[in-house]
N, C-alpha and C positions, 0 to 999 in steps of 0.2 A: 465507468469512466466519468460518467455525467455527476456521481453524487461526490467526485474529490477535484473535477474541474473548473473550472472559475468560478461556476453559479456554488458549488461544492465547498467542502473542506476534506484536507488529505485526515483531520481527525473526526473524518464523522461520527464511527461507532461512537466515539467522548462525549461529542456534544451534543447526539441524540440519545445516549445513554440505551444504544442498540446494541447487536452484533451483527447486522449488517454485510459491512463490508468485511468483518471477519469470515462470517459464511460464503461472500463470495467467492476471496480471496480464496479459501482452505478448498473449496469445489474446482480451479482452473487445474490444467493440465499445465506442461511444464513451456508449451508454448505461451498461453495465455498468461502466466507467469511473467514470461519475458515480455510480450507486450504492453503489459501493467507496469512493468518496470521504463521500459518506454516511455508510456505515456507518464509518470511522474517526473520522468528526466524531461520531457518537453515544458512542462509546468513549473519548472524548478528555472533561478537563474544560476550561473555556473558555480556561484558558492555554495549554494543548496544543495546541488548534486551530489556530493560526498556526503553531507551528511545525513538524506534521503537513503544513501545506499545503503549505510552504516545501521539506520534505524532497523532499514525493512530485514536486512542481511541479521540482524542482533533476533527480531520479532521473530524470524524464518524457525531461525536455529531454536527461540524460547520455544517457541510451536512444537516442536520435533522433539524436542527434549522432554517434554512435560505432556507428550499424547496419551 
């Protein structure tokens, strides 16, 4: 949570040119999941939150599709 939180960016892996938060993300459980999604909606103001959802929900599905 610390590396997309204020001090953070929601596009780490990009602009460290890591995978990172890809690895973390693709390791949580489906709880963990939800509290990531959480914690982005906390970070987000209410215009953001659709299209934070939209993003992770599009990434979710490219992930799953392309394993």
């Amino acid at each position: 949570m610390q590396l997309t939180g204020p001090n953070g960016s929601q596009q780490f892996d990009k602009l460290t040119k890591t995978k990172t938060m890809e690895s973390i993300l693709s390791s949580l459980d489906t709880k963990g999941i939800g509290n990531y999604i959480d914690h982005l909606f906390s970070q987000a103001d209410e215009s953001e939150v659709y299209v934070i959802y939209l993003r992770f929900s599009f990434q979710a599905l490219r992930n799953l599709l392309f394993l």
